[in-house]
Chimera marker file (.cmm) of the C-alpha trace (Angstrom):
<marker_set name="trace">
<marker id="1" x="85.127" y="139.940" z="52.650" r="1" g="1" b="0" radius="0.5"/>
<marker id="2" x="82.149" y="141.132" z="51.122" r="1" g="1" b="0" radius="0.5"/>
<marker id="3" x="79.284" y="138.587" z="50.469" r="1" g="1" b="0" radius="0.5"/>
<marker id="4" x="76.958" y="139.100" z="47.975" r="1" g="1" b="0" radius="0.5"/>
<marker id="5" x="73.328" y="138.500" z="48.339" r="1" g="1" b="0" radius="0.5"/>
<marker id="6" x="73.261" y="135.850" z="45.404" r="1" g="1" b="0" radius="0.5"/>
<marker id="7" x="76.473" y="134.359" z="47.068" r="1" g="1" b="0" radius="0.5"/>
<marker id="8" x="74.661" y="133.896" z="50.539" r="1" g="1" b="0" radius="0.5"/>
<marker id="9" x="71.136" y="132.435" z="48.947" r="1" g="1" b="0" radius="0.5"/>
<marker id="10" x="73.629" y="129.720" z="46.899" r="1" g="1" b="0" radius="0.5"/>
<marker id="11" x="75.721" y="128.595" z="49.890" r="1" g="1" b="0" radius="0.5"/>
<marker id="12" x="72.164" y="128.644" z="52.184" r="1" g="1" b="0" radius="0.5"/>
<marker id="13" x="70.849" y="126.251" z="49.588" r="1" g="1" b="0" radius="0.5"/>
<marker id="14" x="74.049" y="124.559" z="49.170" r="1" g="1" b="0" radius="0.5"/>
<marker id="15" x="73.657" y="123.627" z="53.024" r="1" g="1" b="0" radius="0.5"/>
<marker id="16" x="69.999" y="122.828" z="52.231" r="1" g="1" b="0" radius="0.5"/>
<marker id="17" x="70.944" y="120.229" z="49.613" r="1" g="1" b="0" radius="0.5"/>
<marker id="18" x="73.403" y="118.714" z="51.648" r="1" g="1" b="0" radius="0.5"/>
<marker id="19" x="70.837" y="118.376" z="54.610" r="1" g="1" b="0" radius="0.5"/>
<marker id="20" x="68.337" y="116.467" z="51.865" r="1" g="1" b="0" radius="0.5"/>
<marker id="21" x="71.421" y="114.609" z="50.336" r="1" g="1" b="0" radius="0.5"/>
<marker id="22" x="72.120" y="113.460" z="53.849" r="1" g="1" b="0" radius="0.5"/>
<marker id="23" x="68.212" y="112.869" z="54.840" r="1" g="1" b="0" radius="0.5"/>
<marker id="24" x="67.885" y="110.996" z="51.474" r="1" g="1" b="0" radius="0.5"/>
<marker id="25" x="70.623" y="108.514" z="52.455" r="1" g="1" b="0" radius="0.5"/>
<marker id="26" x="69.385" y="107.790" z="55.936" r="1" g="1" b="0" radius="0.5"/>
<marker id="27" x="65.717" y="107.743" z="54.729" r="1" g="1" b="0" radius="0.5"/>
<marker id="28" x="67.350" y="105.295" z="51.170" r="1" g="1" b="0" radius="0.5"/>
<marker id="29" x="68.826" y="103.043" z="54.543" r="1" g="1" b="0" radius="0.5"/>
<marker id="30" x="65.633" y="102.816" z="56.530" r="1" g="1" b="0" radius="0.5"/>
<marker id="31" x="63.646" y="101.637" z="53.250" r="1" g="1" b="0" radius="0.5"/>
<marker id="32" x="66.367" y="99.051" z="52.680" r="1" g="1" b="0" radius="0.5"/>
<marker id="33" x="65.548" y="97.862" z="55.950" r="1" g="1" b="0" radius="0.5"/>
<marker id="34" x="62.292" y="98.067" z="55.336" r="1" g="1" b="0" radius="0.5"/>
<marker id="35" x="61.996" y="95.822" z="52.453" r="1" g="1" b="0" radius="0.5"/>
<marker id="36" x="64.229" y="93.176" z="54.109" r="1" g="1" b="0" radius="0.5"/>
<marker id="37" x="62.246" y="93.048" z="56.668" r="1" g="1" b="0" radius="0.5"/>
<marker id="38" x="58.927" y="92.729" z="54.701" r="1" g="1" b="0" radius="0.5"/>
<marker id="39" x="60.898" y="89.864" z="52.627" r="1" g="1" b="0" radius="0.5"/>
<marker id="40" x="61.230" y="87.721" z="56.296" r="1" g="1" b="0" radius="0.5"/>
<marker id="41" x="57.745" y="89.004" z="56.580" r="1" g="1" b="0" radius="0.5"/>
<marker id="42" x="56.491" y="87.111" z="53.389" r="1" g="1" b="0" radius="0.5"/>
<marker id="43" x="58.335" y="83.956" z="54.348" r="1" g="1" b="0" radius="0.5"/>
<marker id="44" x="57.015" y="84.086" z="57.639" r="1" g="1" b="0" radius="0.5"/>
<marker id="45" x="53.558" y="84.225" z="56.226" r="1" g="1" b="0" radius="0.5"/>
<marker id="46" x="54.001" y="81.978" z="53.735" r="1" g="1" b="0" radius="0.5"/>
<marker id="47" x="54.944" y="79.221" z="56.485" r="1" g="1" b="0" radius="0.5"/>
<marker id="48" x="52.024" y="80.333" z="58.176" r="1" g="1" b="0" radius="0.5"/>
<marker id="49" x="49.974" y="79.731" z="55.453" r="1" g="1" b="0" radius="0.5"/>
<marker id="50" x="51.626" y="76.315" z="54.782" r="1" g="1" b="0" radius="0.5"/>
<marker id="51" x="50.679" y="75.356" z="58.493" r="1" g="1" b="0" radius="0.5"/>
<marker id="52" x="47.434" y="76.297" z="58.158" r="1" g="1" b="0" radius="0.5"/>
<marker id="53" x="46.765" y="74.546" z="55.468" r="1" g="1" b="0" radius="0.5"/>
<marker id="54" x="48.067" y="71.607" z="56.726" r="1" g="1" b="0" radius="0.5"/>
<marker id="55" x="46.198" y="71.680" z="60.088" r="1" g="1" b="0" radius="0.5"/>
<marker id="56" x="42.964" y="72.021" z="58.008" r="1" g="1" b="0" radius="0.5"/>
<marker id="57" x="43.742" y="68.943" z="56.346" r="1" g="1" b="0" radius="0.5"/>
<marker id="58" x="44.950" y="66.783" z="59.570" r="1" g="1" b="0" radius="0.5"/>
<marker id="59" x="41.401" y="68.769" z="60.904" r="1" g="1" b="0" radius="0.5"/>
<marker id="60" x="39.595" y="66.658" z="58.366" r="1" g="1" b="0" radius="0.5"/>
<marker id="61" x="41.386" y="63.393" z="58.792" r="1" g="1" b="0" radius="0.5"/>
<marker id="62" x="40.390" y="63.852" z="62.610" r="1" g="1" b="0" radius="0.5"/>
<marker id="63" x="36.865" y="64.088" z="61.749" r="1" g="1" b="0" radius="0.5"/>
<marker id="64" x="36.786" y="61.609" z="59.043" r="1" g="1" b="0" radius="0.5"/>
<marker id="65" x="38.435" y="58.891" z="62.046" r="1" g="1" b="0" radius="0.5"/>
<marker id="66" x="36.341" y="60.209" z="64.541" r="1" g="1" b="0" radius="0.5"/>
<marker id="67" x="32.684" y="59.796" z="62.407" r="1" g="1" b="0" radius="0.5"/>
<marker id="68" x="33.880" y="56.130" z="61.662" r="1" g="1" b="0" radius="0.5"/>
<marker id="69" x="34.887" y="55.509" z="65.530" r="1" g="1" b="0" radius="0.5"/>
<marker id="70" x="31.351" y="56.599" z="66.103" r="1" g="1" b="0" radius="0.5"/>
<marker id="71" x="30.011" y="54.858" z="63.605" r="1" g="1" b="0" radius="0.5"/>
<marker id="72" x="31.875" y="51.230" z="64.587" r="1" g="1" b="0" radius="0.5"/>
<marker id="73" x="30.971" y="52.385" z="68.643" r="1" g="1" b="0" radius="0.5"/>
<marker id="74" x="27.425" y="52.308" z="67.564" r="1" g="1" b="0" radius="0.5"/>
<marker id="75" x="27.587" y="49.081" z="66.392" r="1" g="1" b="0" radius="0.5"/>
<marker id="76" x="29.116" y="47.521" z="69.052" r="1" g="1" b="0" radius="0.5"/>
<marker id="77" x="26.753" y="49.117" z="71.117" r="1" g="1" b="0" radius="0.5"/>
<marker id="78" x="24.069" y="48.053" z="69.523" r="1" g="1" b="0" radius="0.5"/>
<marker id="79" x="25.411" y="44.407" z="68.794" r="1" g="1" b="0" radius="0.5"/>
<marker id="80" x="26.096" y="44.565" z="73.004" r="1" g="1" b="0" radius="0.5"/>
<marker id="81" x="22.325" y="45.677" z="73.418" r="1" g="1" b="0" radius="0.5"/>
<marker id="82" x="20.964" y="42.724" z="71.586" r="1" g="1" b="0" radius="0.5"/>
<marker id="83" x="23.348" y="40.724" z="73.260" r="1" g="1" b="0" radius="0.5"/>
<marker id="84" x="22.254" y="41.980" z="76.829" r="1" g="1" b="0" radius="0.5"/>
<marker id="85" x="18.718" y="41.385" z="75.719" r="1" g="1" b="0" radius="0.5"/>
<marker id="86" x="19.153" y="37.600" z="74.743" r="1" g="1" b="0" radius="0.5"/>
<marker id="87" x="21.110" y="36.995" z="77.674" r="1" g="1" b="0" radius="0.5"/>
<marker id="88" x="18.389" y="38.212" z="79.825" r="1" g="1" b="0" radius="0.5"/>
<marker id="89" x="15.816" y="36.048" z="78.093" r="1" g="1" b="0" radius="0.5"/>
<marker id="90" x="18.185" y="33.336" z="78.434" r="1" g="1" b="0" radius="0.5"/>
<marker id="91" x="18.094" y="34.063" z="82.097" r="1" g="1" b="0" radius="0.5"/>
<marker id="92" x="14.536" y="34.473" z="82.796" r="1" g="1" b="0" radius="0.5"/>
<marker id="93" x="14.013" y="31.338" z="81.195" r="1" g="1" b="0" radius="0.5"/>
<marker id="94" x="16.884" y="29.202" z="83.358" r="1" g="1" b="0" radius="0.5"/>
<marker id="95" x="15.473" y="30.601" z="86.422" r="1" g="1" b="0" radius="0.5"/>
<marker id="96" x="12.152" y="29.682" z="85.215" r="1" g="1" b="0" radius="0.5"/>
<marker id="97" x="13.193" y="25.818" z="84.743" r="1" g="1" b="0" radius="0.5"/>
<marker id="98" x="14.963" y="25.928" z="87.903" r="1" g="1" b="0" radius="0.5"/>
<marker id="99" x="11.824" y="26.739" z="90.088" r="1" g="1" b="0" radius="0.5"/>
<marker id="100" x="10.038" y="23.949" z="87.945" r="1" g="1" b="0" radius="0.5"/>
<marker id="101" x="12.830" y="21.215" z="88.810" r="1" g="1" b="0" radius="0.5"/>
<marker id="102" x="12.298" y="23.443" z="92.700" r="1" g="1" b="0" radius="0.5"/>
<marker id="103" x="8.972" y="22.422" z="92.997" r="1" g="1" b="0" radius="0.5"/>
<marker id="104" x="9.063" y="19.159" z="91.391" r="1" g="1" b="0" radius="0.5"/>
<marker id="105" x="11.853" y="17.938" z="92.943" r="1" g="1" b="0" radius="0.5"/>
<marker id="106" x="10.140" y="17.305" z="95.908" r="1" g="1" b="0" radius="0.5"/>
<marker id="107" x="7.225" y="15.410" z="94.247" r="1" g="1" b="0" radius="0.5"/>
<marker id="108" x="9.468" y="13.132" z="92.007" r="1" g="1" b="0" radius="0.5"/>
<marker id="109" x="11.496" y="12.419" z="95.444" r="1" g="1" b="0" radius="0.5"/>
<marker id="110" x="8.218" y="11.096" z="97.019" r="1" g="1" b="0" radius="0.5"/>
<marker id="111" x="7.400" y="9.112" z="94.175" r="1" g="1" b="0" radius="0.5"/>
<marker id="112" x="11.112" y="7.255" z="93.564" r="1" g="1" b="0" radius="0.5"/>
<marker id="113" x="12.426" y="4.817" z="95.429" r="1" g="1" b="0" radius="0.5"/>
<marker id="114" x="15.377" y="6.192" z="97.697" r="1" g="1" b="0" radius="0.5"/>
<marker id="115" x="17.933" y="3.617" z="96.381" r="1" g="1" b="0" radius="0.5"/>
<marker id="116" x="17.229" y="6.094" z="92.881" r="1" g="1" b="0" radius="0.5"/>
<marker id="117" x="18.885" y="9.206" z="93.159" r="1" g="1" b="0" radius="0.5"/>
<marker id="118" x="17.419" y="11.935" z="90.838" r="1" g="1" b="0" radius="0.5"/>
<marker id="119" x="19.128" y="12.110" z="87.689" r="1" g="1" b="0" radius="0.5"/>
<marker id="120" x="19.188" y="16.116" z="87.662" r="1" g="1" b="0" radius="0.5"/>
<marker id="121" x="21.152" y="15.902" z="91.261" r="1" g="1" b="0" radius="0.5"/>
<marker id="122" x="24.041" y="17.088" z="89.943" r="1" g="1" b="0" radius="0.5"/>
<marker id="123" x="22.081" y="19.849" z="87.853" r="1" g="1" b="0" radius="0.5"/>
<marker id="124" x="20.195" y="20.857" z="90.900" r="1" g="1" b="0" radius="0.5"/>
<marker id="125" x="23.268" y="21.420" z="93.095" r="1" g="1" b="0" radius="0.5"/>
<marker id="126" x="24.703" y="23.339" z="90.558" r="1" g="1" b="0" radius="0.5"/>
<marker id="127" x="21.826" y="26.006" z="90.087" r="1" g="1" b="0" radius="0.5"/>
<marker id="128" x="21.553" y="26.189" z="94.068" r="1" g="1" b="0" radius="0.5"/>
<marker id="129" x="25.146" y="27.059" z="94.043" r="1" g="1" b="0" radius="0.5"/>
<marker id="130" x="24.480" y="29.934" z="91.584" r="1" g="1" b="0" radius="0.5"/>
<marker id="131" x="21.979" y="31.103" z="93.442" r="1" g="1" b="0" radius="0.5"/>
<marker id="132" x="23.766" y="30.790" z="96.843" r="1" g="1" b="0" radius="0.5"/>
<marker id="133" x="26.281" y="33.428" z="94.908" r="1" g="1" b="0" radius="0.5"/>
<marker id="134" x="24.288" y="35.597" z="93.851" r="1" g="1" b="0" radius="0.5"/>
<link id1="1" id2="2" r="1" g="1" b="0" radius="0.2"/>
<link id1="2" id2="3" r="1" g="1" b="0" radius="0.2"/>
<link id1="3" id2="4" r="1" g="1" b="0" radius="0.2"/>
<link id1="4" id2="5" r="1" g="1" b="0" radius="0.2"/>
<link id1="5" id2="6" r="1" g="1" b="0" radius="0.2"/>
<link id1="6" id2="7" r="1" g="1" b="0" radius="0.2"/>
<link id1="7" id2="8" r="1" g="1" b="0" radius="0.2"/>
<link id1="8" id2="9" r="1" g="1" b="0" radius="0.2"/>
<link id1="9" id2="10" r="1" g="1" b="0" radius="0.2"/>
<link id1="10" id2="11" r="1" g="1" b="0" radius="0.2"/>
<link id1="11" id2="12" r="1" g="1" b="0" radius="0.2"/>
<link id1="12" id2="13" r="1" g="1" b="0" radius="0.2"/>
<link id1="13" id2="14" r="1" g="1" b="0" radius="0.2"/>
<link id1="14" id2="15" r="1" g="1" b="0" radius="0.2"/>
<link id1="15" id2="16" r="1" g="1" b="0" radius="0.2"/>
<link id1="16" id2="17" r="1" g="1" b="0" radius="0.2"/>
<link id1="17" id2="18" r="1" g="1" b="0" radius="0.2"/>
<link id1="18" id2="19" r="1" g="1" b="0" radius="0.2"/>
<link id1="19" id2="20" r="1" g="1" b="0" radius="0.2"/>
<link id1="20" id2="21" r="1" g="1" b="0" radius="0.2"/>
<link id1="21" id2="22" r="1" g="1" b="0" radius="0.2"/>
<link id1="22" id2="23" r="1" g="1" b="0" radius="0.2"/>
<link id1="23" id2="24" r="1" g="1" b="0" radius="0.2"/>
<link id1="24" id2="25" r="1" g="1" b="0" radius="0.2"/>
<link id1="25" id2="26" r="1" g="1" b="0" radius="0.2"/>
<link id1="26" id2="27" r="1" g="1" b="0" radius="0.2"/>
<link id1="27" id2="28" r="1" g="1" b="0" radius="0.2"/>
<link id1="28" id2="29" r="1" g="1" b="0" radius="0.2"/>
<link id1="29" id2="30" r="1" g="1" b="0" radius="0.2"/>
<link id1="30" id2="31" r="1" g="1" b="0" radius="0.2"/>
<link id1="31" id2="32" r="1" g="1" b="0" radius="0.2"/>
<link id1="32" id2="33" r="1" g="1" b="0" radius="0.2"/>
<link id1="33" id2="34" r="1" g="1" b="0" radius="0.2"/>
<link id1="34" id2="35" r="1" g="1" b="0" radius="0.2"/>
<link id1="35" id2="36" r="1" g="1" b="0" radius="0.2"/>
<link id1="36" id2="37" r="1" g="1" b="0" radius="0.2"/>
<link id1="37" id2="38" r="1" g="1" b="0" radius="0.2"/>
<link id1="38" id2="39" r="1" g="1" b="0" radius="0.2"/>
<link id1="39" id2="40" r="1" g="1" b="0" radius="0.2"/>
<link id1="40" id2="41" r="1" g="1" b="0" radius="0.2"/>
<link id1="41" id2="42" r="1" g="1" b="0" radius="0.2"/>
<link id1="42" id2="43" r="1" g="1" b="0" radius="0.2"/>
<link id1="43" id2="44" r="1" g="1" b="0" radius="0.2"/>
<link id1="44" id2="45" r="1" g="1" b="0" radius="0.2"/>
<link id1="45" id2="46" r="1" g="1" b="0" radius="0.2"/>
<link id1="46" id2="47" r="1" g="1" b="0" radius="0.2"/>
<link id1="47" id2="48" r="1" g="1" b="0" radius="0.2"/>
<link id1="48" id2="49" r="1" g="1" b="0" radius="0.2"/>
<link id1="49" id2="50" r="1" g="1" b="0" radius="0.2"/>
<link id1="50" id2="51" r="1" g="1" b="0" radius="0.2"/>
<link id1="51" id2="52" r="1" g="1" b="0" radius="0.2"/>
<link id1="52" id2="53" r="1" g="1" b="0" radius="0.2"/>
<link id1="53" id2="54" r="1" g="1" b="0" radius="0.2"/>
<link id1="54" id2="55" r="1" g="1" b="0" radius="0.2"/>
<link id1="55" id2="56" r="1" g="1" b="0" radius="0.2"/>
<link id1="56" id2="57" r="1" g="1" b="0" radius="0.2"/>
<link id1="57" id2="58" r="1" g="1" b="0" radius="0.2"/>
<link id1="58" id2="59" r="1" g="1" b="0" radius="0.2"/>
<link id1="59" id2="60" r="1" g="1" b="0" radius="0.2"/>
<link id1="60" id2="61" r="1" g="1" b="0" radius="0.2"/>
<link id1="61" id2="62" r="1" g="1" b="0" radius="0.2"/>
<link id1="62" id2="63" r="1" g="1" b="0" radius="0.2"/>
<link id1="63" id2="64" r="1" g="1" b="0" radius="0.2"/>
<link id1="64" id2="65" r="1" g="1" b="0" radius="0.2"/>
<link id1="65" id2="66" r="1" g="1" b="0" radius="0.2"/>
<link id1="66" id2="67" r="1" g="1" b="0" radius="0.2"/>
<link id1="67" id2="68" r="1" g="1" b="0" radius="0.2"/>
<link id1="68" id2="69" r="1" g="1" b="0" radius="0.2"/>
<link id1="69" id2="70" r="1" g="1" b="0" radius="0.2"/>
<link id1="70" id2="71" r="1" g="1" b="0" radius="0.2"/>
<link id1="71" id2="72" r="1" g="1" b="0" radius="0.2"/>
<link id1="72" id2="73" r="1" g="1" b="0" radius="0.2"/>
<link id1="73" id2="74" r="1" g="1" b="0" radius="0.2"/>
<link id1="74" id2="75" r="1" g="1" b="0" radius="0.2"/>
<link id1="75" id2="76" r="1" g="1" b="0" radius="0.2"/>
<link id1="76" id2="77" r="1" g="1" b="0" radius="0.2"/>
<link id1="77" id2="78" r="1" g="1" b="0" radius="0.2"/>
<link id1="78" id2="79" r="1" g="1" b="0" radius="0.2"/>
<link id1="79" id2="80" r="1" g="1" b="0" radius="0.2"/>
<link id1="80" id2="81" r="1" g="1" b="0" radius="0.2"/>
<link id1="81" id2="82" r="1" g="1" b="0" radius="0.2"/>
<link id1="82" id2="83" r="1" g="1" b="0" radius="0.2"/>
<link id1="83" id2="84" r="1" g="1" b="0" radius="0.2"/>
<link id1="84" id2="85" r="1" g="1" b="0" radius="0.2"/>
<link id1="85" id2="86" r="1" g="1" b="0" radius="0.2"/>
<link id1="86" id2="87" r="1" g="1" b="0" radius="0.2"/>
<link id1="87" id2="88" r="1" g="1" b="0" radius="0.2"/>
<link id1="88" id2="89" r="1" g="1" b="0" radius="0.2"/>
<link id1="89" id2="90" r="1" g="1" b="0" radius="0.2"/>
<link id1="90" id2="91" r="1" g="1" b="0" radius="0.2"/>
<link id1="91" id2="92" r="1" g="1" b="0" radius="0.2"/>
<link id1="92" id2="93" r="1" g="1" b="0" radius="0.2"/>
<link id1="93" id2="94" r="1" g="1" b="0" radius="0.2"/>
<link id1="94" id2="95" r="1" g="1" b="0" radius="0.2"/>
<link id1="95" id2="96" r="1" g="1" b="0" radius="0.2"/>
<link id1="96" id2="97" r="1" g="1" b="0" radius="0.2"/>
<link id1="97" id2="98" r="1" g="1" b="0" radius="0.2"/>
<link id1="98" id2="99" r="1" g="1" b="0" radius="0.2"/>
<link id1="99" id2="100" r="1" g="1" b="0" radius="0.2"/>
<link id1="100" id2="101" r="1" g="1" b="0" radius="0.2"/>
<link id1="101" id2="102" r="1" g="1" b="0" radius="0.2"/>
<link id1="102" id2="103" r="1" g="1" b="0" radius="0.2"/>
<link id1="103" id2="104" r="1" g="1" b="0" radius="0.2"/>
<link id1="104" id2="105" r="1" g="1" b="0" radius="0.2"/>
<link id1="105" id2="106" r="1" g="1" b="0" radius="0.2"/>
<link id1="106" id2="107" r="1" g="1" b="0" radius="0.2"/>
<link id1="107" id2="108" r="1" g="1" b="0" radius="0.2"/>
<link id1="108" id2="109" r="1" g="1" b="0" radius="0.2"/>
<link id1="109" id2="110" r="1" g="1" b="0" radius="0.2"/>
<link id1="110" id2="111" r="1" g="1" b="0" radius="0.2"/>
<link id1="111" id2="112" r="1" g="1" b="0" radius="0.2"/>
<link id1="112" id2="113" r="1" g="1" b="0" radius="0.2"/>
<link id1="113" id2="114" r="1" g="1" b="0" radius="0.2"/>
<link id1="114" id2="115" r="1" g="1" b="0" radius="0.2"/>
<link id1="115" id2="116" r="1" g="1" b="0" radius="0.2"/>
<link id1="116" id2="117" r="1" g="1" b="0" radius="0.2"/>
<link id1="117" id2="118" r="1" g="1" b="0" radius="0.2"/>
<link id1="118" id2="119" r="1" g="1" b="0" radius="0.2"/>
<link id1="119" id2="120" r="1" g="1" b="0" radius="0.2"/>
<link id1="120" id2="121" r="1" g="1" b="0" radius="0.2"/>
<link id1="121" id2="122" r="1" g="1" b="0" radius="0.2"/>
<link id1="122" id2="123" r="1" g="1" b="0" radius="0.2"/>
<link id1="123" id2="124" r="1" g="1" b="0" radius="0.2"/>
<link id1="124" id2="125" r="1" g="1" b="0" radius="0.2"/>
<link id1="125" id2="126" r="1" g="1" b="0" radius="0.2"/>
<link id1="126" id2="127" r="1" g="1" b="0" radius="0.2"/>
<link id1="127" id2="128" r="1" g="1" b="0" radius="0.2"/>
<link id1="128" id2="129" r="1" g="1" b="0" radius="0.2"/>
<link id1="129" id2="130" r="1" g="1" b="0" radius="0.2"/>
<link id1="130" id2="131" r="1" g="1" b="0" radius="0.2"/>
<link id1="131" id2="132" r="1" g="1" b="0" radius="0.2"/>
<link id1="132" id2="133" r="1" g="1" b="0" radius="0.2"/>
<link id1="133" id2="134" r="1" g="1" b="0" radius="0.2"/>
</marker_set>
C-alpha cells in the first residue's frame, strides 16, 4: 500500500479533529459543571444576602431597645438620686430632733413630777434603739 501525501495530511487531520471533537466534549462537560455550580453559587449568595439584610435590621431593633433602656435607666437613676437626697435630708433632720429631745429630756425630767412619765417615752426608746443598731 502506497500512501499518498494528500492521503496522510487528511487522515493526520482526521486524528486532529477527533482529538478537538473529543477535547470539545470534555471541555462542553466541565462548563456544564461550571454553570451548575455558579447557579448553587447565586442561591447561596442570595441567602447570604437575605441574612444580611435581616441582621442589619434586628441590628437596629437592638439599638433602638437599647437607647430606650438607657434612656428609662437614666431616669430611674435620676428619680433614685433625688430620692437618696430627700432621704438624707429627712435623716439629718430626725437625728437633729433626736439630740434636741437628748438634751432636753433631761431638763423636762427635772422639771416634772416623777408620777408623769414623759409623753415622748415611747418615741425616745424607739430612736435609742435605732441608734443602738446602727
Amino acid at each position: 500500500m502506497h500512501i499518498t501525501l494528500a492521503t496522510g495530511i487528511e487522515l493526520a487531520l482526521t486524528v486532529l479533529l477527533a482529538i478537538t471533537l473529543v477535547y470539545c466534549i470534555v471541555l462542553e462537560r466541565r462548563l456544564a459543571a461550571l454553570r451548575s455550580g455558579q447557579d448553587g453559587l447565586k442561591g447561596s449568595v442570595a441567602e447570604l444576602n437575605a441574612a444580611i439584610a435581616r441582621a442589619g435590621t434586628a441590628m437596629t431593633a437592638l439599638k433602638g431597645s437599647a437607647a430606650d433602656a438607657a434612656e428609662q435607666l437614666d431616669s430611674r437613676l435620676s428619680r433614685a438620686r433625688g430620692l437618696t437626697d430627700e432621704l438624707s435630708l429627712i435623716t439629718a433632720s430626725g437625728e437633729r430632733i433626736a439630740e434636741r429631745f437628748d438634751r432636753a429630756a433631761p431638763k423636762a425630767a427635772a422639771t416634772r413630777p416623777a408620777s408623769m412619765p414623759l409623753p415622748s417615752g415611747s418615741v425616745m426608746n424607739r430612736l435609742e434603739s435605732l441608734r443602738a443598731v446602727r
